[in-house]
C-alpha positions as CSV (number, residue, x, y, z in Angstrom):
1,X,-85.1,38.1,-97.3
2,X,-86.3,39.6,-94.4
3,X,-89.0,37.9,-92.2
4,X,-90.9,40.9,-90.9
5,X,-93.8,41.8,-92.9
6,X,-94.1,45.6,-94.5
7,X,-94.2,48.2,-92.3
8,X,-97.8,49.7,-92.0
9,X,-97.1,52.9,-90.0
10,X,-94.5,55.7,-90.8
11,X,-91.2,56.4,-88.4
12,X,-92.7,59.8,-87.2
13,X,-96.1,58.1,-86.7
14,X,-94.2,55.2,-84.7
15,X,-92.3,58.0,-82.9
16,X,-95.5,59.9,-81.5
17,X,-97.3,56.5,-80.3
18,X,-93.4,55.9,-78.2
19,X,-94.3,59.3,-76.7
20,X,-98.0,58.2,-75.7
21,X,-96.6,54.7,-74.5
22,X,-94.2,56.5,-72.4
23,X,-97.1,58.8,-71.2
24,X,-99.2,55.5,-70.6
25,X,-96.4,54.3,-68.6
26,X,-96.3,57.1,-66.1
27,X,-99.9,56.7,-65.6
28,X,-99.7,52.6,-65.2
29,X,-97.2,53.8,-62.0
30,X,-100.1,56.6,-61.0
31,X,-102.6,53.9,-61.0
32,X,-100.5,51.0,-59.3
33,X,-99.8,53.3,-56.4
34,X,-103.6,54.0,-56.3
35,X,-104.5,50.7,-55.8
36,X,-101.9,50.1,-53.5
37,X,-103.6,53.3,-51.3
38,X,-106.6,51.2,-51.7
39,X,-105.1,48.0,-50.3
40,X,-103.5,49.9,-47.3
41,X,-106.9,51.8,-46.6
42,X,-109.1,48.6,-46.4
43,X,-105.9,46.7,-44.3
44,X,-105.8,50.0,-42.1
45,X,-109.1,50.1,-41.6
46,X,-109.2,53.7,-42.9
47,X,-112.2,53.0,-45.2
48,X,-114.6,52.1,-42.5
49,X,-114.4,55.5,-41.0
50,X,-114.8,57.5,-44.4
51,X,-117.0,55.0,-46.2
52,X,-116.6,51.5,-47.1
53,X,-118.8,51.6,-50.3
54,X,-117.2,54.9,-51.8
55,X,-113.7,53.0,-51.3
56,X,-114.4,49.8,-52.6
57,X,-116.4,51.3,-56.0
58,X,-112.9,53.7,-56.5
59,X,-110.8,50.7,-56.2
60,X,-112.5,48.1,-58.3
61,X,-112.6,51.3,-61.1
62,X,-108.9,52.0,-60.4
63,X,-108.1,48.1,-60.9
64,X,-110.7,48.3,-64.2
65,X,-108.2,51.2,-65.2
66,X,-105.0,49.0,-64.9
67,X,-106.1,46.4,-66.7
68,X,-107.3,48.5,-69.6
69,X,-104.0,50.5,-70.0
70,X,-102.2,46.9,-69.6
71,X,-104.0,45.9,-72.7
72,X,-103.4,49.1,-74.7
73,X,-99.6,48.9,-73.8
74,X,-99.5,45.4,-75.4
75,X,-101.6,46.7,-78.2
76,X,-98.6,49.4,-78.7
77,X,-95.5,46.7,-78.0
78,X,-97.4,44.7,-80.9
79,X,-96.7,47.6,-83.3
80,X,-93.3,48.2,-82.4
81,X,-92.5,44.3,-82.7
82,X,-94.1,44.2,-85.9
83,X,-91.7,47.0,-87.3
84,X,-88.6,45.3,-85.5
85,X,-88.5,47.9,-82.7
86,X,-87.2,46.5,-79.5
87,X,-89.5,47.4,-76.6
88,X,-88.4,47.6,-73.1
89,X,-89.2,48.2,-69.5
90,X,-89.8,52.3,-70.6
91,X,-90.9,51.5,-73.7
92,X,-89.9,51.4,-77.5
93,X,-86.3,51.7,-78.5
94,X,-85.6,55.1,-79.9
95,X,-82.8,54.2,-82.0
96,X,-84.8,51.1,-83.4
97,X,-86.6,53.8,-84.7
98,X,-84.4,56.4,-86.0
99,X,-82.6,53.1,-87.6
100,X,-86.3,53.0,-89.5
101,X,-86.4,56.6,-90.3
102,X,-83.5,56.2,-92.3
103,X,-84.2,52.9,-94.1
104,X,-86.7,54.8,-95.1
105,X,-85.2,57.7,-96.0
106,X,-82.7,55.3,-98.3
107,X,-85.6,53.4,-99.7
108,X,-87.3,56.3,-101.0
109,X,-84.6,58.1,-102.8
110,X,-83.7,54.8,-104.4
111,X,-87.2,54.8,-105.3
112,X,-86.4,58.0,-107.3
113,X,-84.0,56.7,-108.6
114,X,-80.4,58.2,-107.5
């Protein structure tokens, strides 16, 4: 018998949230080089000349950011693991979920019945 429960979201549905997660990844890179601006303009001493206020709020916001795409990525790998989708560094597997596109292909004509 197989230990992973029933699958609660179709392959093409699981296909478009790998696209987003890969999108999400490219912004999680966006933002990690923004915050490591930020660290290099407070080190530099670049923010006292243009405004140490206006830096510090866009940093703590650009931190805030990180963290809240962090947890929607592990929100996402939870779905693929859940479906038996390996997830990697650039996200979910795309043959994990071809390989679930045609189980369920199979599973449905038997359904009918052929």
């Amino acid at each position: 018998m197989d230990p992973r429960p029933e699958p609660t979201h179709s392959p093409a549905a699981l296909r478009t949230v790998a696209l987003y997660q890969r999108l999400l990844h490219g912004a999680m890179l966006a933002q990690v080089a923004l915050v490591v601006g930020y660290v290099v303009a407070i080190s530099t001493g670049l923010a006292r000349d243009n405004g140490e206020a206006l830096v510090l709020i866009l940093g703590v916001v650009g931190v805030i950011g990180l963290v809240a795409m962090l947890a929607v990525n592990g929100l996402t790998n939870g779905v693929f693991r859940r479906h038996g989708v390996r997830v990697g560094l650039f996200g979910a597997n795309r043959a994990d979920i071809a390989a679930l596109d045609e189980r369920a292909e199979w599973e449905a004509s038997r359904d009918e019945g052929w």
